[in-house]
TIDREN-700255 format. One line per field, with one value per residue: residue number from 1; residue in one letter; x, y, z of N, C-alpha, C in turn. Coordinates in Angstrom, 1 decimal, m for minus. Layout:
# TIDREN-700255
nr <- [NUM/...] .
rest <- [A/...] .
n.x <- [X/...] .
n.y <- [Y/...] .
n.z <- [Z/...] .
ca.x <- [X/...] .
ca.y <- [Y/...] .
ca.z <- [Z/...] .
c.x <- [X/...] .
c.y <- [Y/...] .
c.z <- [Z/...] .
***
This chain:
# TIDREN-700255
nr <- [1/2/3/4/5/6/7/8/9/10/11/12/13/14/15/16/17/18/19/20/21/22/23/24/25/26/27/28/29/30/31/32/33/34/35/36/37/38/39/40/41/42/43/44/45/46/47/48/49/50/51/52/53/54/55/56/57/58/59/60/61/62/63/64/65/66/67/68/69/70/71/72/73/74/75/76/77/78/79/80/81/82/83/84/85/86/87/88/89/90/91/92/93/94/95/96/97/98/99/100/101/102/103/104/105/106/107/108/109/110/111/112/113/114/115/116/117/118/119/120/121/122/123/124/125/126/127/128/129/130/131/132/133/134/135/136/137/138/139/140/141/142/143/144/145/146/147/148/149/150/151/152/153/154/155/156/157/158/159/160/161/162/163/164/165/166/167/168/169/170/171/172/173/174/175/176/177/178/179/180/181/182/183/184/185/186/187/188/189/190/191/192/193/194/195/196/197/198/199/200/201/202/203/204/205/206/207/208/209/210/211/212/213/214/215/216/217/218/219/220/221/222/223/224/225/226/227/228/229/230/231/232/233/234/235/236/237/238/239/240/241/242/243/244/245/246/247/248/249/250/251/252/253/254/255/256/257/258/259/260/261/262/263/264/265/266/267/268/269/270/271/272/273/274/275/276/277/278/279/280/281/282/283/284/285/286/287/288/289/290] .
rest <- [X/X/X/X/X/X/X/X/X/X/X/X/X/X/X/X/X/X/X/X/X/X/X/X/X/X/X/X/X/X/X/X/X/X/X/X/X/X/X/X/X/X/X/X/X/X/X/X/X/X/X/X/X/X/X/X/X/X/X/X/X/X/X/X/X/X/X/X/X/X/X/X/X/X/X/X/X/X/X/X/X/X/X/X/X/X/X/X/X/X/X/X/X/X/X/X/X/X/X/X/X/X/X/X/X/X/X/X/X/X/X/X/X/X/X/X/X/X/X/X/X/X/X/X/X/X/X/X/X/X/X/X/X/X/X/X/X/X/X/X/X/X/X/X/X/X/X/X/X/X/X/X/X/X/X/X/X/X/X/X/X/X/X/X/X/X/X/X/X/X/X/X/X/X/X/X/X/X/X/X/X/X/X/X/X/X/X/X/X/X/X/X/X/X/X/X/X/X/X/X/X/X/X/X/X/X/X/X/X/X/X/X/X/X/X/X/X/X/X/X/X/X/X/X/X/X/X/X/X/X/X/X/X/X/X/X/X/X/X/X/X/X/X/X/X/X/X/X/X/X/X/X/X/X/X/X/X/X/X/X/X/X/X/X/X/X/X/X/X/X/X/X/X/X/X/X/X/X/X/X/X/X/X/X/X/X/X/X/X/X] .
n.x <- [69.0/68.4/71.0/72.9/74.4/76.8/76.2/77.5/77.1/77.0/75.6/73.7/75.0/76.7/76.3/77.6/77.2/79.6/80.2/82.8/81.1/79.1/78.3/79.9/77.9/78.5/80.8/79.1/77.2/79.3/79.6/77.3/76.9/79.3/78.4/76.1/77.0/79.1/78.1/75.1/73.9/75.5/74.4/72.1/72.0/72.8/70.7/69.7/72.0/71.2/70.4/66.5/64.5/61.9/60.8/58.7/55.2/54.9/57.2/60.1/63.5/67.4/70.0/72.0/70.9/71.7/74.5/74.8/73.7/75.9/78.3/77.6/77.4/79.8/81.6/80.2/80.4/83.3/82.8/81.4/82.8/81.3/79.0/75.5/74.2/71.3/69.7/67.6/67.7/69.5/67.8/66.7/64.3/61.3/60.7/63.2/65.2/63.5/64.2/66.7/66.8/65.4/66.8/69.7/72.8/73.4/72.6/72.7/70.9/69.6/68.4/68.6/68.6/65.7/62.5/62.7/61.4/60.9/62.9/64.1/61.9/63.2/62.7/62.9/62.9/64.2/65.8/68.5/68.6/69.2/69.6/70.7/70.5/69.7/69.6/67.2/66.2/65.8/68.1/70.2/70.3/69.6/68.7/68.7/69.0/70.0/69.7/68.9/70.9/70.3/70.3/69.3/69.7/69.9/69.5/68.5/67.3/68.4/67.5/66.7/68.2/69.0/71.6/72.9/70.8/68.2/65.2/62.2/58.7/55.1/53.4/50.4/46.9/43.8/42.2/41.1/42.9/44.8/47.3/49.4/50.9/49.0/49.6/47.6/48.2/48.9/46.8/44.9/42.2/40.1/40.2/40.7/38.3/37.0/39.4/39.5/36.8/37.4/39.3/37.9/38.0/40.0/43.0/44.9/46.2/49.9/51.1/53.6/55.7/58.2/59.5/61.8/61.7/58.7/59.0/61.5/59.8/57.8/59.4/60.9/58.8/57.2/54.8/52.1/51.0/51.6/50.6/51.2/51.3/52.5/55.2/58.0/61.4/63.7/62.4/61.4/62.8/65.1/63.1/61.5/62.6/63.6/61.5/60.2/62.3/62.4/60.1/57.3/54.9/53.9/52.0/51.3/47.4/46.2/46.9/49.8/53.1/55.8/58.4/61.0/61.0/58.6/55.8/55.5/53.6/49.7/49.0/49.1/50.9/50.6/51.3/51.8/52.0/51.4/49.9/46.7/46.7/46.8/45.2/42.6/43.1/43.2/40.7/38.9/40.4/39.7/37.5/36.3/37.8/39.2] .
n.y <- [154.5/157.7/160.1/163.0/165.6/167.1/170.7/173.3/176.2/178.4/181.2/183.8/185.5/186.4/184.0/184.1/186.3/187.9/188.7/188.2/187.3/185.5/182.3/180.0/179.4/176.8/175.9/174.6/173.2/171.3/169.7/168.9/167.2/165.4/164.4/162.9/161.0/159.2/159.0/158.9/157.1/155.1/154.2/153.3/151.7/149.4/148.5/146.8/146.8/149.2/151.0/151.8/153.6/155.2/158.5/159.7/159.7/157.9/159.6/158.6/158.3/157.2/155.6/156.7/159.3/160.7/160.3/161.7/164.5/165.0/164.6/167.1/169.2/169.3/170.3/172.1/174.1/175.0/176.4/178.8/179.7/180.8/180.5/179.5/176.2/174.4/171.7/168.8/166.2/166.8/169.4/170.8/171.7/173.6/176.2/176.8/176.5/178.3/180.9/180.5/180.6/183.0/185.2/184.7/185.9/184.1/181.0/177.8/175.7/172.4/169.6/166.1/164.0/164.2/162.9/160.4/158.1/157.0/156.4/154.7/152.3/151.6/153.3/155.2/158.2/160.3/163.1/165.6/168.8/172.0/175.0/178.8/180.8/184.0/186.3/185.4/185.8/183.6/183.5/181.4/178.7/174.6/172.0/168.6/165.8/162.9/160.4/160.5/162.9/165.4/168.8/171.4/175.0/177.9/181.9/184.6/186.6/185.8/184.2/181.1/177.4/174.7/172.8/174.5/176.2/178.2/178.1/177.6/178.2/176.4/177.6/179.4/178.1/177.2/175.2/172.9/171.8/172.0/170.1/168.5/168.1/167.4/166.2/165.1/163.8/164.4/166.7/168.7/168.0/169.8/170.7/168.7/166.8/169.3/169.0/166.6/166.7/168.7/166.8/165.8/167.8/168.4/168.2/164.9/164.2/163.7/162.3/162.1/162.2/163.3/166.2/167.4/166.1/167.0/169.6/169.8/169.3/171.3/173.9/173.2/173.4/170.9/170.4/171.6/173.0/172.7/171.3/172.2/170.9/170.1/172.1/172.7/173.9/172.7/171.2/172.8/175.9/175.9/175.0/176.8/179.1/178.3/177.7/180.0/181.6/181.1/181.4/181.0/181.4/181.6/181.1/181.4/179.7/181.8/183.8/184.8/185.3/183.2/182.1/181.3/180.9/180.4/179.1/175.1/174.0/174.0/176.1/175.9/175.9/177.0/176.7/177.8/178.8/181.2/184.4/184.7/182.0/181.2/182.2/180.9/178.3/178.0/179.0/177.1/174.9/175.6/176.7/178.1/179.9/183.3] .
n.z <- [2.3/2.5/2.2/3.9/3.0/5.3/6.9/5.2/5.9/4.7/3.6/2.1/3.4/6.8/9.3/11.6/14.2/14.8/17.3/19.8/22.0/21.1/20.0/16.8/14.5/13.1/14.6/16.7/15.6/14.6/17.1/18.2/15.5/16.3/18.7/18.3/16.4/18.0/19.9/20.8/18.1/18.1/20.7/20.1/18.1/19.6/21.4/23.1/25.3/26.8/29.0/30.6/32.1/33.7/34.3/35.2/33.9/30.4/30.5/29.1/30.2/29.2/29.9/27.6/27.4/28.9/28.6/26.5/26.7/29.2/27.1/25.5/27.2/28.2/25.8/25.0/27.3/26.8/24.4/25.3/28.0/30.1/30.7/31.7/32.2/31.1/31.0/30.4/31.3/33.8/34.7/37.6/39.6/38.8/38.8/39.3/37.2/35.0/36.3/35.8/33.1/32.3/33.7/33.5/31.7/29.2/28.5/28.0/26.8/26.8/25.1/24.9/23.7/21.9/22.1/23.4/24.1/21.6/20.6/22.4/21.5/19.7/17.5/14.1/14.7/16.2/18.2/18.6/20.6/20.5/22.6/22.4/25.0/25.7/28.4/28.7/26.3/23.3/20.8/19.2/17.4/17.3/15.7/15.0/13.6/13.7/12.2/10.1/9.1/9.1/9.7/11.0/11.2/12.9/13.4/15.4/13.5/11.2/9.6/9.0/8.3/6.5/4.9/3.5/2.3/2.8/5.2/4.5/5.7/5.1/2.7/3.5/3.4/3.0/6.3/6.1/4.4/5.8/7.0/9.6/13.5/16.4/19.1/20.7/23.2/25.5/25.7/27.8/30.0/29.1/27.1/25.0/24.2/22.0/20.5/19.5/18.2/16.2/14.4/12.2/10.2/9.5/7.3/7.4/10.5/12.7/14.7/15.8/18.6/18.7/18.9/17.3/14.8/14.2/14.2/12.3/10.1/9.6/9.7/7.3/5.0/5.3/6.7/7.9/10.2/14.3/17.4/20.8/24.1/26.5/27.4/27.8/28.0/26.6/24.9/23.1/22.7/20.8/18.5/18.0/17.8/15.5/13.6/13.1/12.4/9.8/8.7/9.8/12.2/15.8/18.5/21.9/22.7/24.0/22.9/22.9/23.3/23.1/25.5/26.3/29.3/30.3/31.3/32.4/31.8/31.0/28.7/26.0/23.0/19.5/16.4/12.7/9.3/9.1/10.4/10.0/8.8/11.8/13.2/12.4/12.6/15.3/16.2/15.0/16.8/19.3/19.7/21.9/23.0/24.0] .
ca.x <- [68.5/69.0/72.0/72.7/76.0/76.9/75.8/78.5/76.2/77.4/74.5/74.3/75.4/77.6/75.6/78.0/77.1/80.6/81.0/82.9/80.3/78.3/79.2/80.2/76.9/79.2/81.0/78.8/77.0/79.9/79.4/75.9/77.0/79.7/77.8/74.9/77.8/80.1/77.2/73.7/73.8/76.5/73.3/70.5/72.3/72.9/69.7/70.2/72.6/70.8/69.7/65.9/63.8/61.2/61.0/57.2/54.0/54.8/58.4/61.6/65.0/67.9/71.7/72.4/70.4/72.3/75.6/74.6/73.8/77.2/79.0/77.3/77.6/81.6/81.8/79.5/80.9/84.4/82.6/81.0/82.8/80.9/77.8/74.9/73.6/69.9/69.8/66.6/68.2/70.1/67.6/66.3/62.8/60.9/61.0/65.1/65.1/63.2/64.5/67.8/66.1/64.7/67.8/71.1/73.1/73.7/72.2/73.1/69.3/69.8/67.6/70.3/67.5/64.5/62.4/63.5/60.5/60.9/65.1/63.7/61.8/63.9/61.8/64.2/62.6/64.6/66.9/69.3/68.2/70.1/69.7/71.4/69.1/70.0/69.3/65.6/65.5/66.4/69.2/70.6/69.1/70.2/68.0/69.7/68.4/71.3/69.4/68.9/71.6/69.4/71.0/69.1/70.0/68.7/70.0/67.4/67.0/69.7/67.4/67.4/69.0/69.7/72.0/73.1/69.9/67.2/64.3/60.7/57.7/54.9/52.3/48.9/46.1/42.8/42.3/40.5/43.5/45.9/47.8/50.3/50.6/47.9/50.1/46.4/48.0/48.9/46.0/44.0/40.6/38.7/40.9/40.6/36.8/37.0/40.5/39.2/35.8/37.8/40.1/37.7/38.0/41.8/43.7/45.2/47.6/50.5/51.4/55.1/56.2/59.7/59.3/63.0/61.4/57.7/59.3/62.0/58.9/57.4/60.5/61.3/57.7/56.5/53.7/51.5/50.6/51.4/49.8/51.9/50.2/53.5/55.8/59.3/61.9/64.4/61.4/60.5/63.0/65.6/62.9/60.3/63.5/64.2/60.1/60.0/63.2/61.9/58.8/56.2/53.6/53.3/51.8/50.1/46.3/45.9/47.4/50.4/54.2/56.6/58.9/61.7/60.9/57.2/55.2/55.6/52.1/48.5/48.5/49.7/51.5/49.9/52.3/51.1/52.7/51.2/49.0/45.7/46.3/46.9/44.0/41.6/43.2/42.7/39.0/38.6/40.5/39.7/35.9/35.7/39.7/38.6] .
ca.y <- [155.7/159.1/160.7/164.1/166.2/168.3/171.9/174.4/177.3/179.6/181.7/184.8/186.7/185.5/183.2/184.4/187.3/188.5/189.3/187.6/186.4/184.3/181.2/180.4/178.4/175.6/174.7/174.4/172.1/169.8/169.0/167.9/166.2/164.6/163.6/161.9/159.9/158.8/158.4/158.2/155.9/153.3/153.4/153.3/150.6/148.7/148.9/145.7/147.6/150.4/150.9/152.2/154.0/156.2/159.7/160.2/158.7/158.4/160.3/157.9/158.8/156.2/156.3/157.5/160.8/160.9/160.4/162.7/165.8/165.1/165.1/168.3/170.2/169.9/171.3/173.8/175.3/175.2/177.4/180.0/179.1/181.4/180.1/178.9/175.0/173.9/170.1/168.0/165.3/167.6/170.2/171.2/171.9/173.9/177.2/177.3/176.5/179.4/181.7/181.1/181.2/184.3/186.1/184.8/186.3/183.5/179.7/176.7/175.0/171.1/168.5/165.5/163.0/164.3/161.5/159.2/157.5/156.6/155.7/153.3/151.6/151.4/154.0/155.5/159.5/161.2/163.8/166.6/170.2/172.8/176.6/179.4/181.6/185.1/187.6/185.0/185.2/182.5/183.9/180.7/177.3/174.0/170.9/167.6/164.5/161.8/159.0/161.4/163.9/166.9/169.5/172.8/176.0/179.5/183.1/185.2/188.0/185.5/182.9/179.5/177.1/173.7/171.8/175.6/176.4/179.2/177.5/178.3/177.2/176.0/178.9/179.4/177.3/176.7/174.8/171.6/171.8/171.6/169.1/168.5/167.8/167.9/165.4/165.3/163.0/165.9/167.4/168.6/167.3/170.7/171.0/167.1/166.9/170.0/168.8/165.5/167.0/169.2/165.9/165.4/168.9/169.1/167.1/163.8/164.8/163.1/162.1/161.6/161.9/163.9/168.0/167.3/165.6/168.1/171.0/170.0/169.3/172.4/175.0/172.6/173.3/169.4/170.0/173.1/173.1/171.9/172.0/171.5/171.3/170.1/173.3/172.5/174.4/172.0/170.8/173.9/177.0/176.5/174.7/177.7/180.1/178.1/178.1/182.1/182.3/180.2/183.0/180.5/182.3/180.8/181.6/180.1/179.3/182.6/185.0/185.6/185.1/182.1/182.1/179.9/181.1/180.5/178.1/174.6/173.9/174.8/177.5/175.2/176.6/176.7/177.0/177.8/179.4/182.8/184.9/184.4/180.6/180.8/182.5/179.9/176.9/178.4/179.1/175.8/174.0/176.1/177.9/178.9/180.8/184.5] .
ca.z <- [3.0/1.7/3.4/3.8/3.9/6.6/6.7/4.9/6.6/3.8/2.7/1.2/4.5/7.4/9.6/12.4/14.3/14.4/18.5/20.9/23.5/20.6/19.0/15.8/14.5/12.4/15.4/17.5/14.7/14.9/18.6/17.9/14.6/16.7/19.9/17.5/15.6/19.0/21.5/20.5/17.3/18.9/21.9/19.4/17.2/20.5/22.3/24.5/26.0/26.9/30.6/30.2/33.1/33.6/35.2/35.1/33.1/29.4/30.4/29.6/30.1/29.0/30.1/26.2/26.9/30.3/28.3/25.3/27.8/29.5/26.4/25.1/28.5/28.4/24.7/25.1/27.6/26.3/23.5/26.2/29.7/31.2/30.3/32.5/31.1/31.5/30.3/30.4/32.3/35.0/35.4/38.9/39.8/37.1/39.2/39.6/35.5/34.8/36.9/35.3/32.0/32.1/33.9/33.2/30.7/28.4/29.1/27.0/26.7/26.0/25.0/24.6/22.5/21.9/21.3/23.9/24.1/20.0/20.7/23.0/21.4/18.5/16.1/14.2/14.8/17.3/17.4/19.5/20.4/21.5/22.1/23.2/25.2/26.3/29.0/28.0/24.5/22.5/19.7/18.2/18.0/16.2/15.4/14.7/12.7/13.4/11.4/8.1/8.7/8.7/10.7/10.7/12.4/13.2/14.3/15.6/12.7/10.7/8.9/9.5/7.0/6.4/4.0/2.9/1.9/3.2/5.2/4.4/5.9/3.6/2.2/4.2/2.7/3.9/7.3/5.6/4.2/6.7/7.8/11.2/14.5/17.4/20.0/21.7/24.7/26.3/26.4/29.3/29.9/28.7/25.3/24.4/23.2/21.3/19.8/18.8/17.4/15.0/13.4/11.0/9.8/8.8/6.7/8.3/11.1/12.7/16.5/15.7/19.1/18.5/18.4/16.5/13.8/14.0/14.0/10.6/8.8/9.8/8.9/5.7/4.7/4.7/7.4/8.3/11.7/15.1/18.7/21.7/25.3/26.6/26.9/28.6/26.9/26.3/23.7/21.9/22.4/19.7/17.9/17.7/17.1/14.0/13.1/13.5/11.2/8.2/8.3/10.5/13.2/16.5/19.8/22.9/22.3/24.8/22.4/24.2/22.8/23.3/26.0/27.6/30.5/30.4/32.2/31.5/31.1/30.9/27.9/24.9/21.9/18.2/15.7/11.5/8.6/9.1/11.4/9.6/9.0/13.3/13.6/11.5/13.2/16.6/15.7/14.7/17.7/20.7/19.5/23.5/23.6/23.4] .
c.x <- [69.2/70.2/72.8/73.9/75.9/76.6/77.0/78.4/77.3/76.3/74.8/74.8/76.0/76.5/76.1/77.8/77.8/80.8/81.3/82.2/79.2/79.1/79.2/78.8/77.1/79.9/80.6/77.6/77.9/80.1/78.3/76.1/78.2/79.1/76.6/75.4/78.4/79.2/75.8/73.2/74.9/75.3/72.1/70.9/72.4/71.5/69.7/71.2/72.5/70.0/68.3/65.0/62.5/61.0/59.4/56.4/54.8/56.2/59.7/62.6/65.8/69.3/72.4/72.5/71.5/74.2/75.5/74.7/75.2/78.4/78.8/77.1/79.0/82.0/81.3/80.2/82.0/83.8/82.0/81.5/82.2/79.1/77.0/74.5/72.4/69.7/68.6/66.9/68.9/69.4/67.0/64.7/62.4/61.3/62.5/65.2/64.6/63.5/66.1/67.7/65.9/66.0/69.4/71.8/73.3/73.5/72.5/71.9/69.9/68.9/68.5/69.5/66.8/63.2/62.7/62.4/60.5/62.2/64.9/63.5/62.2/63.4/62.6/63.3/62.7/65.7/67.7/68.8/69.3/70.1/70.2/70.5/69.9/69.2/67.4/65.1/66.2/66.9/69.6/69.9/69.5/69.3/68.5/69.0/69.7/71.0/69.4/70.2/71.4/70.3/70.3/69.5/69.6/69.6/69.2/67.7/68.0/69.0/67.2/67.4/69.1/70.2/72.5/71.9/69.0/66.0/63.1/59.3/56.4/53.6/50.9/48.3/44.5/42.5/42.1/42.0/45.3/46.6/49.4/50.0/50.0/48.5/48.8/46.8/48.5/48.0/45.0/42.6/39.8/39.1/40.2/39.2/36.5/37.9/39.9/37.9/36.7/38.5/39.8/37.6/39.1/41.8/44.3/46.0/47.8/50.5/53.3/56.3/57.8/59.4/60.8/62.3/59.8/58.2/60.4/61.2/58.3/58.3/61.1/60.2/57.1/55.7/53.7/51.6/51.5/51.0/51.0/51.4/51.6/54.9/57.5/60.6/63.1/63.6/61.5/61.6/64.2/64.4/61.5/61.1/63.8/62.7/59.7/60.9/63.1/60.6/57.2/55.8/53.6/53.6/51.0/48.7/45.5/46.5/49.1/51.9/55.0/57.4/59.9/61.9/59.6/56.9/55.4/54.4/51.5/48.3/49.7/49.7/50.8/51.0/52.0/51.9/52.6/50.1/47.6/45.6/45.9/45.8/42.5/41.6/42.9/41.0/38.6/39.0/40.4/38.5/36.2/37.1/39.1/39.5] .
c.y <- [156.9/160.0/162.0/165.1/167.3/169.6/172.4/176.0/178.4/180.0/183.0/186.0/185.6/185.0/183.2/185.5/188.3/189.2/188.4/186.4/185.4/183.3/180.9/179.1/176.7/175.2/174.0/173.1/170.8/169.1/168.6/166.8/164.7/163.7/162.4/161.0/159.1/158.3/158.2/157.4/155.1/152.9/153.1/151.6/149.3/148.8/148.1/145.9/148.6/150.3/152.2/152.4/155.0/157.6/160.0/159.4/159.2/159.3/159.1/158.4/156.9/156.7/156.7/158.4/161.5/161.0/161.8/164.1/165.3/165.9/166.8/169.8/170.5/170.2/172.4/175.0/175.4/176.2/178.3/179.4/180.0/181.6/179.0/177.5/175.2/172.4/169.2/167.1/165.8/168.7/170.0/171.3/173.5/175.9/178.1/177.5/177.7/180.6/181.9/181.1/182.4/185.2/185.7/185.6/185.7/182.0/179.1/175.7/173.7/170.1/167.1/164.5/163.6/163.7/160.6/157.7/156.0/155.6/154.3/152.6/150.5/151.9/155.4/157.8/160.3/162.1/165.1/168.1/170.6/174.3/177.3/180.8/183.2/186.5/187.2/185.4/184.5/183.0/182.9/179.3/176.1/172.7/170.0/166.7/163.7/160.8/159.8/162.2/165.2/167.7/170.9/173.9/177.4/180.3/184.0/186.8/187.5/184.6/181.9/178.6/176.1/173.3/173.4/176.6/176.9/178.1/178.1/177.7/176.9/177.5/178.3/178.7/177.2/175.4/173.3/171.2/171.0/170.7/169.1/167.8/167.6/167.2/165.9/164.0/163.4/166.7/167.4/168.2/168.5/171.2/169.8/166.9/167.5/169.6/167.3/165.5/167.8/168.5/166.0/166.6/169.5/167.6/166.4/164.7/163.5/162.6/161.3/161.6/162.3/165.5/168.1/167.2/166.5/169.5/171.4/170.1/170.6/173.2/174.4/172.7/172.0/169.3/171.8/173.8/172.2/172.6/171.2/171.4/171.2/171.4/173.5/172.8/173.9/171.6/172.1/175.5/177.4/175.8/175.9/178.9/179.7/177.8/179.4/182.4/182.0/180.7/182.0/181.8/181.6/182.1/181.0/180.8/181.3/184.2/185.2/184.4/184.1/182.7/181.4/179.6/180.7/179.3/176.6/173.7/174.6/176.1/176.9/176.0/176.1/177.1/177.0/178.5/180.9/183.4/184.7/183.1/179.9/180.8/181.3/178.9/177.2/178.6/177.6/174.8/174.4/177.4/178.5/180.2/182.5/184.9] .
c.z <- [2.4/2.6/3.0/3.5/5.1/6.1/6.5/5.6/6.1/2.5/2.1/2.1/5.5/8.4/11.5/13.0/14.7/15.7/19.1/21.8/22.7/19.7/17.5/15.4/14.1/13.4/16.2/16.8/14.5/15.7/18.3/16.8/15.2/17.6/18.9/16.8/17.0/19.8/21.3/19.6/17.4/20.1/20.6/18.9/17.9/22.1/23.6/25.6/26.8/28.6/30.5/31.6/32.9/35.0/35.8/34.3/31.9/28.8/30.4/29.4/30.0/29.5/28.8/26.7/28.4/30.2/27.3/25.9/28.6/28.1/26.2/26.1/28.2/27.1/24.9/25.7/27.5/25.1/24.0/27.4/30.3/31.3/31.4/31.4/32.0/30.5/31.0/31.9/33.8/35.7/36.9/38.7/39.2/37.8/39.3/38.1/35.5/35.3/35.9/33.5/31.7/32.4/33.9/31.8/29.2/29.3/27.7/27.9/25.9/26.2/24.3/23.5/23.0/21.3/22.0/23.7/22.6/20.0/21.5/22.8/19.8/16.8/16.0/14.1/16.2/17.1/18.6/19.3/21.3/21.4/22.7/23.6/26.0/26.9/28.6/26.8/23.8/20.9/18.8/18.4/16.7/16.6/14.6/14.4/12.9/12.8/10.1/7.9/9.0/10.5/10.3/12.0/11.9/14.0/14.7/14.9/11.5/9.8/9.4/8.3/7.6/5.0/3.2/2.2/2.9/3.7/5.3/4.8/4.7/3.5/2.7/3.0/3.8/5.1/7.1/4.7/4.4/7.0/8.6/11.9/15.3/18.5/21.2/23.4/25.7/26.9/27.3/29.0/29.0/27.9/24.5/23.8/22.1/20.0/18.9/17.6/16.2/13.9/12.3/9.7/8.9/7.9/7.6/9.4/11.7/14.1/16.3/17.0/19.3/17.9/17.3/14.9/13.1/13.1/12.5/10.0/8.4/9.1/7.7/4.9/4.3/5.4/7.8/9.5/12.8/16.6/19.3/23.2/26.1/26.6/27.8/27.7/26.2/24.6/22.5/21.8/21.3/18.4/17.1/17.4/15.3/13.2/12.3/12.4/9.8/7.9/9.2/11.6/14.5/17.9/20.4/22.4/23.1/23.5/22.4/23.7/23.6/24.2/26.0/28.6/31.1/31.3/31.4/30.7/31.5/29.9/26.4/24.0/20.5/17.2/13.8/10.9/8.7/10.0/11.1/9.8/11.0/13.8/13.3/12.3/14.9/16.9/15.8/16.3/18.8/20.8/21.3/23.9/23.3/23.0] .
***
């Protein structure tokens, strides 16, 4: 298996934004590179071990992602103690979450596996998010591959970079073209027909099941597109900060700019290398969206 080294996150400018109240991006990269060595691949490796439940249809949670978000609560906030968390597994009812999304000063957003679903059942495409959201905008954001290595991260107006290296998404192309995501088992009854009619239109796309593993392909330029109907920000807000910084396009199907505070459904996110290609594939998979 191809194995990666750790990020040096020494580009051609500091990668730090050099005040106090933010973190430093590398160390806050070795609490994820740690937690994904110490506690999620000794549970992955040991699955018979693994105590497996479900929260909802289609939603599993395992006591890994239950240890993983522990761990990464009590570093974090040793690197901002005065920092609100929001953790997949601990949050509250979606209205308290957003509330302290939108107005705290600084929130530590954690998705402890992302992917659980995958970890479960022993497919190895899952991975750790984590962003640091401020005053409701999402500033830093770090995406974690613990089976490859891949560690990318993002400063909002700073890049985003993996393996020391600038990330770019891939160059518009025509729609027939395309190929990505659509994770159509999401979608609502009066998306789904349309979404299914347009398949044969794109190039193949994927259902991979892990926004960790979507969204590297995406800002590493190895996939064009993806749709999310699903919109819970643990999933998507350091993962659409580090989209945005590798030069991608994205916005809900409505027009209308990403959040972390936003709703967590009904107005799914489109995500493409550039505003034209958004526009084509929106054309194509939602003709009725004015």
């Amino acid at each position: 298996m191809l194995r990666r080294a750790a990020v040096p996150y020494r580009g051609p400018f500091s990668l730090n934004v050099g005040q106090a109240m933010n973190p430093n991006l590398a160390d806050v990269a070795a609490i994820l590179e740690a937690c994904g060595r110490d506690v999620v691949l000794p549970a992955f490796r040991n699955l018979a071990g693994v105590e497996i439940g479900l929260k909802g249809p289609n939603d599993f949670v395992t006591d890994a992602d239950i240890a993983s978000e522990r761990y990464l609560t009590e570093r974090l906030l040793k690197v901002l103690p005065g920092a609100a968390v929001v953790g997949e597994e601990t949050a509250t009812e979606e209205p308290v979450w957003r509330d302290i999304l939108g107005t705290a000063d600084q929130v530590w957003l954690i998705d402890p596996i992302d992917g659980t679903a995958n970890f479960a059942a022993g497919i190895r495409l899952f991975g750790i998010l984590v962003a640091l959201v401020q005053k409701g905008v999402t500033t830093h954001a770090w995406v974690y591959d613990p089976i490859s290595e891949e560690m990318a991260v993002a400063e909002c107006g700073g890049g985003a970079w993996l393996a020391g290296s600038r990330l770019t998404v891939a160059a518009s192309k025509p729609v027939a073209q395309m190929q990505g995501c659509l994770n159509l088992r999401f979608a609502n009854e009066a998306h789904a027909p349309g979404l299914f009619a347009a398949i044969g239109q794109i190039a193949p796309t994927l259902e991979l099941r892990c926004a960790v593993q979507i969204y590297l392909n995406l800002a590493a330029g190895r996939s064009d597109f993806a749709l999310f109907h699903k919109m819970y920000p643990w999933d998507h807000a350091a993962s659409v900060l580090l989209h945005a910084e590798a030069g991608g396009y994205a916005r809900h199907i409505d027009g209308t700019a990403y959040t972390p505070a936003g709703p967590a459904w009904g107005n799914p996110i489109l995500l493409a290398p550039a505003q034209e290609a958004w526009m084509s594939l929106r054309s194509l998979l939602f003709p009725k969206t004015p």
